[in-house]
C-alpha positions in Angstrom: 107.9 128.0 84.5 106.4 124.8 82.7 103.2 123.4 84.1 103.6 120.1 85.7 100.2 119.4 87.4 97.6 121.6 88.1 95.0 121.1 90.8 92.7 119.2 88.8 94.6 116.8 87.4 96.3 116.3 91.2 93.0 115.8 92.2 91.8 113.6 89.6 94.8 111.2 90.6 94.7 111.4 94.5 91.2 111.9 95.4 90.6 113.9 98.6 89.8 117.0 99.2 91.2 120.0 98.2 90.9 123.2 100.5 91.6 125.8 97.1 91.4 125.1 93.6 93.0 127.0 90.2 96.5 126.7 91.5 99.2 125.0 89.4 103.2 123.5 90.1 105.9 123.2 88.3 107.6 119.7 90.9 107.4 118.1 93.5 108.9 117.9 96.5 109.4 115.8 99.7 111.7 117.9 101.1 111.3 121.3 102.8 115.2 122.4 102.9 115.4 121.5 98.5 112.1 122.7 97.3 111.7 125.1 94.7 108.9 127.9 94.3 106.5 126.5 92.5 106.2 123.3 93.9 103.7 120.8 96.0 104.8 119.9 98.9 104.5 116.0 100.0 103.9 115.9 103.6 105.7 112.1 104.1 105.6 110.7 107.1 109.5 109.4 106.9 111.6 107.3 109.1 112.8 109.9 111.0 110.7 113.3 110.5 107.2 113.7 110.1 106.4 116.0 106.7 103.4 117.5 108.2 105.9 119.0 110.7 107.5 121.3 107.9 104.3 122.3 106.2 104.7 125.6 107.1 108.3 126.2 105.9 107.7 124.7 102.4 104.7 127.3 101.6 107.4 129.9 103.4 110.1 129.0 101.2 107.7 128.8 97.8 105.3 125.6 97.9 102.3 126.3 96.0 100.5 123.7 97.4 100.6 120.9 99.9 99.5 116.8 100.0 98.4 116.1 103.8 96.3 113.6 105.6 96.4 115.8 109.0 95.2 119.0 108.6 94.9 121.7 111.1 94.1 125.1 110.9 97.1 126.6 110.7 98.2 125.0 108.0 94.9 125.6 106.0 95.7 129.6 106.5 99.4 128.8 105.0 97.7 128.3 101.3 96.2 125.1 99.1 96.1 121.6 100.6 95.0 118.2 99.0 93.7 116.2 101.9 94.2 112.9 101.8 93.7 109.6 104.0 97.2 108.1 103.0 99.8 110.5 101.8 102.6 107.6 100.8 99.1 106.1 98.4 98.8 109.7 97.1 102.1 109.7 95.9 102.0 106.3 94.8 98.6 107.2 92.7 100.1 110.5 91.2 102.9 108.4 90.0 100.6 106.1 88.1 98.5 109.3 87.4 102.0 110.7 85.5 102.5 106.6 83.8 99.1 106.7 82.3 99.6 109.6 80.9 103.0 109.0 79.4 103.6 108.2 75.7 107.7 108.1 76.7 109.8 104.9 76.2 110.8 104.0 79.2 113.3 101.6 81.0 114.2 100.6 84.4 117.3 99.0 86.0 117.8 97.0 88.9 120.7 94.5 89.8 122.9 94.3 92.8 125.8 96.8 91.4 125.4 99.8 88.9 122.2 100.7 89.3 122.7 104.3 89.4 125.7 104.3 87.2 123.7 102.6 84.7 120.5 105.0 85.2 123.0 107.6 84.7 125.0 107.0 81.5 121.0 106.3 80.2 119.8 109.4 81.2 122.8 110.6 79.2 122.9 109.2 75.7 118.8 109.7 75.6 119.7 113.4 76.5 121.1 113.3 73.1 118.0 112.1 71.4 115.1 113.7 73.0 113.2 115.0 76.1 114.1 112.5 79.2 113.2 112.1 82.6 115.0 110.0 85.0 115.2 109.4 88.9 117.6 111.3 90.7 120.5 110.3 92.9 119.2 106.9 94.4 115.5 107.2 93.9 115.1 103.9 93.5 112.3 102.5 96.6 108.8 102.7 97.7 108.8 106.4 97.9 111.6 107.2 95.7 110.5 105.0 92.4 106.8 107.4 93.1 108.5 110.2 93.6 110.4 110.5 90.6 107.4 109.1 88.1 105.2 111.7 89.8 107.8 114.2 88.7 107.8 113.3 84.9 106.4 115.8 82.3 103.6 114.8 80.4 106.0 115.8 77.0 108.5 113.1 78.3 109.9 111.1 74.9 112.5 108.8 77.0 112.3 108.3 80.8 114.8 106.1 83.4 114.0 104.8 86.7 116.2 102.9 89.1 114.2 100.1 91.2 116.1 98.6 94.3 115.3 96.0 96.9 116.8 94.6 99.9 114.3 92.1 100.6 112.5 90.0 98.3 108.8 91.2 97.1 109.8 94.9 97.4 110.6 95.1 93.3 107.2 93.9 92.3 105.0 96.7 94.0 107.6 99.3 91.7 107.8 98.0 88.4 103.8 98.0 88.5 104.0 101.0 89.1 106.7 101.9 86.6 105.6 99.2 83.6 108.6 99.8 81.7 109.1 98.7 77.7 112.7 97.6 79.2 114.0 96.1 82.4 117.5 96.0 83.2 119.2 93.7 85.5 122.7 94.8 85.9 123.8 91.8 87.3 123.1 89.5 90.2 125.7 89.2 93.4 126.3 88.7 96.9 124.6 91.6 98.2 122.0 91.9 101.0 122.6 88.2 102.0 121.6 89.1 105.8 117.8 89.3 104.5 118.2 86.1 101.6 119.4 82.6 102.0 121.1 82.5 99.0 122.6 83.8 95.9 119.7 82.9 94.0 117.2 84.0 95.9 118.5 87.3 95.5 118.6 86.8 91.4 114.6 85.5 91.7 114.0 89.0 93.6 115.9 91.2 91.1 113.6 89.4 88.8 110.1 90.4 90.2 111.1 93.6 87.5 109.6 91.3 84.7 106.6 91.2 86.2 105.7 94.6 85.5 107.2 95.0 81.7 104.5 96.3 79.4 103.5 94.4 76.6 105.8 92.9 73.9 108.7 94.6 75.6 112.0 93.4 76.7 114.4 92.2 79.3 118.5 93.0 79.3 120.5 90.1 80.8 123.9 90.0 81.7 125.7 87.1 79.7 128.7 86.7 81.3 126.5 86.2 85.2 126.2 82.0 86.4 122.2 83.5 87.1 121.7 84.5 83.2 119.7 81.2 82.9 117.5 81.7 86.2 116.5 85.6 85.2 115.9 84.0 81.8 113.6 81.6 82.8 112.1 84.0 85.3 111.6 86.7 82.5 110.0 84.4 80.2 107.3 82.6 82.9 106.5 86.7 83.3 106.1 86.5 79.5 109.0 88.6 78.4 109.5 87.2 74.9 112.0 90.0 73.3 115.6 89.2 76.0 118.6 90.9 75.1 121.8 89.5 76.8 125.4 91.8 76.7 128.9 90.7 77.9 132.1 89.2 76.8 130.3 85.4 76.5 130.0 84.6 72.8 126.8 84.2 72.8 125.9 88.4 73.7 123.7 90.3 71.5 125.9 93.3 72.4 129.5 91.5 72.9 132.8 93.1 74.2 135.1 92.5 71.5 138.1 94.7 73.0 138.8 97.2 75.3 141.6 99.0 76.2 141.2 100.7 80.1 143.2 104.0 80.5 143.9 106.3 83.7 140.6 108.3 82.5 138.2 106.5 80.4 137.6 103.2 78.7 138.1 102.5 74.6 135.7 99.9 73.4 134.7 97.9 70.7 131.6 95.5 70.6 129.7 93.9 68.1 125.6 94.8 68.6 124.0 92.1 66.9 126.6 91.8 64.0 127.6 95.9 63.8 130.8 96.9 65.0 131.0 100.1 67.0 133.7 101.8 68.6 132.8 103.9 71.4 134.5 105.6 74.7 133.2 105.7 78.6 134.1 109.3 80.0 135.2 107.3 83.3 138.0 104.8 83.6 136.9 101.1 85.2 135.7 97.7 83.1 132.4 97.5 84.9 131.7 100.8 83.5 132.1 99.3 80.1 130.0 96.7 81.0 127.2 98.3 81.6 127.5 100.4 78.8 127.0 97.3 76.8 123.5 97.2 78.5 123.0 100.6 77.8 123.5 100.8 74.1 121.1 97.3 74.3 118.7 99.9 75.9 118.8 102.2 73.1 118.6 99.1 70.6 115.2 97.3 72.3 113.4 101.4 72.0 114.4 101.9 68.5 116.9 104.6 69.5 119.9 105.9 67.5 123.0 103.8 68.7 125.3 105.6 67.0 123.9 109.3 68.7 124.1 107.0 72.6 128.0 105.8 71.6 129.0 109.2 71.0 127.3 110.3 74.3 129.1 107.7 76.1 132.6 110.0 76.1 130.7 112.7 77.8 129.7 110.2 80.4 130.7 111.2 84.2 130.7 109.4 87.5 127.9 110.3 89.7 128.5 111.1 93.1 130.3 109.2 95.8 130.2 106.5 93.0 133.6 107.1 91.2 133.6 111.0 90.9 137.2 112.2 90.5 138.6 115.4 92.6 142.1 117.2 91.6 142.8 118.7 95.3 145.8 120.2 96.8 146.4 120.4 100.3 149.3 121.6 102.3 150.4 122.1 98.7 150.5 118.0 97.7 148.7 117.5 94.3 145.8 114.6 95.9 143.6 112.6 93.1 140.5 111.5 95.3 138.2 108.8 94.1 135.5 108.6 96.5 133.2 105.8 96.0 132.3 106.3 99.3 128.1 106.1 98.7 127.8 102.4 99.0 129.6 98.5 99.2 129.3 94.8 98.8 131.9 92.5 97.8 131.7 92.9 94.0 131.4 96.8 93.9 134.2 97.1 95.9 136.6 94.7 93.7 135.3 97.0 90.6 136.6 100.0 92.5 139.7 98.7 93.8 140.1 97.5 90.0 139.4 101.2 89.0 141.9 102.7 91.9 144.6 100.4 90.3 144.4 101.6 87.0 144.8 105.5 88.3 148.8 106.5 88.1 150.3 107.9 91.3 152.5 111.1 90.1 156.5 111.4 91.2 156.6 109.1 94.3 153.0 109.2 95.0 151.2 106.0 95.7 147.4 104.0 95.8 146.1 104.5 98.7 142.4 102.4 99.6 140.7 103.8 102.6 137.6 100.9 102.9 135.1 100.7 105.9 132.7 98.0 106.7 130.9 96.5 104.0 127.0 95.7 105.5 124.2 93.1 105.4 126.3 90.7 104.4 125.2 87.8 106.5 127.3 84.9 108.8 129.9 85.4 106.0 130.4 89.0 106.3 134.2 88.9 107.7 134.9 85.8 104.8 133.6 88.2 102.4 136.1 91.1 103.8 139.4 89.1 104.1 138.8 88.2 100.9 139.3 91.6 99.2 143.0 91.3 100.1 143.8 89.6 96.4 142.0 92.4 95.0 144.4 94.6 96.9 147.2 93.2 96.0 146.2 92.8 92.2 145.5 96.9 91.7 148.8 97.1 93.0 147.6 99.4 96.2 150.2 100.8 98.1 149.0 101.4 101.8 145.5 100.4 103.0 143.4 102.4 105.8 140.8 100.0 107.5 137.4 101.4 109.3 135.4 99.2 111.6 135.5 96.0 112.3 134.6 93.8 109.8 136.9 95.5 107.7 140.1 94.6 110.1 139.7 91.3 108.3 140.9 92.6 105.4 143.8 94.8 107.4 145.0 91.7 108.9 144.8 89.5 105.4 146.8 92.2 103.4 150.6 91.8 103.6 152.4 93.8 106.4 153.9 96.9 104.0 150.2 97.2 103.3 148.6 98.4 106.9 149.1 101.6 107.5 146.2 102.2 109.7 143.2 100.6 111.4 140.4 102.3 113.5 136.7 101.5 114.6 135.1 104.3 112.5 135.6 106.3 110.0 136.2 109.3 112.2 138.7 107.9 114.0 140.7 107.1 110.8 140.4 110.8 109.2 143.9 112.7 110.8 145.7 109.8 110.3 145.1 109.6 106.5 145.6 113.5 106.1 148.5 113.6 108.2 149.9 110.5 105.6 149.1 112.2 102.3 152.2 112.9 100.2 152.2 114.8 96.6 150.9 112.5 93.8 149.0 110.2 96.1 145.7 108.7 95.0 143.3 108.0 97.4 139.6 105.4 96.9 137.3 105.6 99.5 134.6 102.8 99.9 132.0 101.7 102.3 128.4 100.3 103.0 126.4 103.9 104.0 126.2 102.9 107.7 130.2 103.1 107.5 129.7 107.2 106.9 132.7 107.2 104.5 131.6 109.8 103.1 132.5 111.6 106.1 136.3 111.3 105.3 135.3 112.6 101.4 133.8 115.6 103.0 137.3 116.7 105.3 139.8 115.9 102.5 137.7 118.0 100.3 137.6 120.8 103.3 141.5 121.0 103.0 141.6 121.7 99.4 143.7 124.8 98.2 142.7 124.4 94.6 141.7 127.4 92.9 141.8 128.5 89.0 145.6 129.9 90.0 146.4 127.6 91.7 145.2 125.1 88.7 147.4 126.8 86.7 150.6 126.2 87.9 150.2 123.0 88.6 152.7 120.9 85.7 151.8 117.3 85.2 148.5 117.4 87.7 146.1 114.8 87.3 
């Protein structure tokens, strides 16, 4: 078990007071029921659950040591703390603790749609070309951006973190803290516009992520957005010099020249600052493909192997509730579930209806789009909903199944043939989609969180029957 920290260098980075020393870990963790032996345990004081409150049961299920600011005696008999007056600073100091001490390349992304997809498919192709680090899941705010840099092994050649915001100054506080050679910025859309008065106010927040870009290093800009010319001034007053731009615009340092989008994966070709190079994206959809533009710009601005990160790209898989694919059969009908059921706004959810409408129904299957309330979206929230309905009807979806209520805009903008079924929550949507299904149906599911989607994901992926023998006998499965 590699060494991550050991209780000097913890100490060195927090301050405090430690009740033992001469113990190492191997992680860190925030969370009691996911830690690993080994680990020291971050007593956050969340939301919705105090940490100190599952002290014991992290040193009962392995911790090695734990970061507190409220002792008591009890927990001093359990085994090592670090005392501290702030436990959220202590994180946030062993984060810049594991920067400092960094020699990895390291980029972030931000932008209103793809973060994590993104942060993904980078993780990947610098899998390929040496030891990398990168966030996990959605890691991407004030305690998750920490979290995962305070997790980083000193030996760390390529490291990814994802930086989000929903209000503007939250980015600025993170990139400090992450001082990448690259910044990202995905794109720029309508997202969060309950907390922003406009569109652009949203781009100048995504843009606080060149404020913390380390020294002759570079931005990534998305060519083809109407904000390329705001983030570009905005990167340069932060004195970005080095900007790389991607997209289909002429103009792109990394420029889609084709692209042909198939039932599983994406064929490319783009031109990288004069060089051709032909590439696939494991996972069907064009926004996919656009982003890996911005990846293989990634790879370009650290002086990585492009040819080693397009090769990589074929292996690339969508993470969860954010595209993954499930083969299922249920009361014996072959399903193809696409849940995307993680997260929404307007422009996420045209990419996956996009996606959904390149997937082929089998025999007399057909697309089904089960969507639930997209959130935060301001005075225009049920504009922003009936609206989808041309995105509907372009995929060619079959039957739509609506969930709350900003989302019966949409049911009542879509064309009659297309309402199958409309219902306040997602809950209350569930038996009437399972009771629909037919053999060769594919079925997207979408939503904001608060929607709980996800919910629906979890029960059609109860019913599965699908085994290895069952596998097996399936004839023209998806």
């Amino acid at each position: 078990m590699s060494i991550l920290w050991t209780a000097n260098t913890v100490l060195a980075a927090v301050g405090g007071e430690a009740s033992e020393r001469g113990w190492t870990v191997s992680g860190i963790s925030i969370d009691s029921r996911t830690l690993e032996k080994g680990d020291l345990f971050v007593a956050l004081d969340g939301e919705n659950a105090d940490g100190h409150v599952y002290v014991a049961t992290a040193f009962a299920k392995g911790a090695t040591a734990a970061l507190v600011s409220r002792p008591t005696d009890e927990m001093r008999a359990l085994g090592p703390l670090v005392i501290v007056p702030d436990v959220l600073e202590a994180l946030n100091a062993l984060g810049r603790a594991a920067r400092a001490r960094s020699l990895a390349r390291v980029v972030a992304v931000t932008g209103s749609v793809g973060k994590t997809s993104t942060k993904e498919a980078l993780r990947l192709v610098f899998e390929a070309q040496g030891r990398t680090h990168a966030s996990v899941a959605s890691y991407n705010n004030h305690w998750g951006v920490p979290l995962s840099l305070a997790r980083m092994p000193a030996s760390t050649e390529y490291a990814v973190f994802e930086i989000g915001m929903n209000h503007e100054g939250e980015i600025t506080p993170l990139t400090q803290l992450v001082r990448p050679h690259v910044a990202i910025v995905t794109t720029v859309e309508a997202v969060h516009l309950a907390h922003f008065s406009s569109i652009d106010a949203i781009a100048r927040a995504k843009a606080e992520i060149f404020t913390g870009i380390e020294p002759d290093g570079a931005a990534i800009l998305n060519a083809d957005n109407p904000h390329l010319d705001l983030l570009t001034r905005e990167a340069r007053a932060a004195g970005v010099e080095h900007i790389l731009t991607f997209g289909e615009e002429a103009g792109a340092d990394i420029r889609l020249e084709k692209v042909a989008l198939l039932e599983n994966c994406s064929c490319v070709t783009a031109n990288i600052d004069g060089v051709p190079v032909v590439y696939k994206v494991g996972v069907p959809g064009r926004h996919l493909v656009m982003n890996s533009l911005a990846v293989l710009a990634a790879v370009k601005a650290v002086g990585g192997d492009l040819a080693i990160a397009a090769m990589a790209l074929a292996r690339f898989a969508a993470p969860r509730g954010r595209g993954e694919r499930h083969a299922i059969v249920t009361e014996g009908k072959r399903i193809l579930l696409i849940d995307e059921s993680y997260n929404a706004n307007p422009a996420s959810m045209k990419a996956a209806i996009a996606a959904l409408g390149q997937a082929i129904p089998r025999g007399r299957g057909k697309r089904i789009a089960v969507l639930g309330d997209m959130l935060e979206l301001g005075p225009q929230a049920e504009l922003h909903h009936a609206r989808l309905a041309q995105a509907l009807l372009d995929a060619r979806v079959d039957r739509l199944f609506a969930a709350g209520p900003l989302t019966h805009h949409l049911y009542e903008a879509v064309p009659e043939h297309m309402r199958t079924h409309a219902a306040a929550t997602s809950s209350a949507l569930v038996s009437a989609l399972v009771e629909s299904l037919r053999d060769g149906d594919v079925v997207m599911v979408k939503g904001s969180l608060g929607s709980r989607m996800g919910l629906i994901v979890e029960t059609l992926l109860e019913t599965n029957e699908l085994n290895e023998d069952v596998m097996d006998k399936i004839e023209g499965g998806f």
